[in-house]
C-alpha positions in Angstrom: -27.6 3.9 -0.4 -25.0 1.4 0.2 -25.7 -2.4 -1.5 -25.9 -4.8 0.4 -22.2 -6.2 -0.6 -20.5 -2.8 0.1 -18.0 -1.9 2.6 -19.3 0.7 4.7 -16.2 3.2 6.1 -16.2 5.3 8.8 -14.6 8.3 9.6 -13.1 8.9 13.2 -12.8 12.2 14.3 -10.4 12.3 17.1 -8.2 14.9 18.8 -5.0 15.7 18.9 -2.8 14.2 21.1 0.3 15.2 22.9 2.7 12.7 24.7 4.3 14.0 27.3 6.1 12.2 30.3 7.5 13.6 33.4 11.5 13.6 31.8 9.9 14.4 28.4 7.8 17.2 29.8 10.9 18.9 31.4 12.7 18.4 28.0 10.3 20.4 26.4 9.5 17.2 23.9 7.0 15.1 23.5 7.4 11.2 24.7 7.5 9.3 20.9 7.5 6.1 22.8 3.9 7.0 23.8 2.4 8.2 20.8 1.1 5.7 17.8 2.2 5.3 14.6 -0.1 7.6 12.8 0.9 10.1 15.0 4.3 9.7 14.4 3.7 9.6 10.6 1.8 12.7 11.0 5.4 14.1 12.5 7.4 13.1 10.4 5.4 14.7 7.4 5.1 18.2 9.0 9.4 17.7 9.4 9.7 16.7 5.9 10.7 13.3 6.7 11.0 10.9 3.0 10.0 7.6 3.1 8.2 7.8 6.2 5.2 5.7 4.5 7.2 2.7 4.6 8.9 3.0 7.8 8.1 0.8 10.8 7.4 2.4 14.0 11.1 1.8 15.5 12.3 3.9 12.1 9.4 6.8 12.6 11.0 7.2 16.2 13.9 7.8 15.4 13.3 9.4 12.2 11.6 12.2 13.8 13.5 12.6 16.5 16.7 13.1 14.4 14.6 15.6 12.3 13.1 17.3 15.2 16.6 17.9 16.5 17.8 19.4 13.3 15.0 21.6 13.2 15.8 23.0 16.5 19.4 23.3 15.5 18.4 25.4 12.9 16.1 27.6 15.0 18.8 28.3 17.7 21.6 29.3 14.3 19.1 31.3 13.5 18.7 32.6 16.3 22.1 33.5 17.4 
């Protein structure tokens, strides 16, 4: 039982979320202006972005959209 002088913490569970505009959409990408910053932190992790802890929300942006653009470089080299 939590004292009276604890914090209490809550979890909250929520769902995945894509960001997709109309130009975005026919890009194929999602719309990083829409999304929030834990989302975009959450990007940047799964590209393998450094540093993205301490990067504002301006810096994620572009962060993972110049990562996200490498990765599909490499997938279409690849792919040739």
């Amino acid at each position: 039982m939590c004292g009276a002088g604890a914090p209490r913490r809550f979890a909250l569970a929520v769902a995945p979320t894509t960001f997709h505009t109309p130009a975005a959409e026919a890009a194929g990408e999602p719309d990083l202006a829409a999304a929030i910053k834990a989302d975009l932190i959450e990007m940047a992790r799964e590209l393998g972005v450094k540093g993205r802890s301490k990067m504002k929300r301006a810096e994620l942006e572009k962060a993972v959209t110049e990562a996200s653009g490498a990765a599909s470089a490499g997938r279409r080299r690849k792919a040739s």
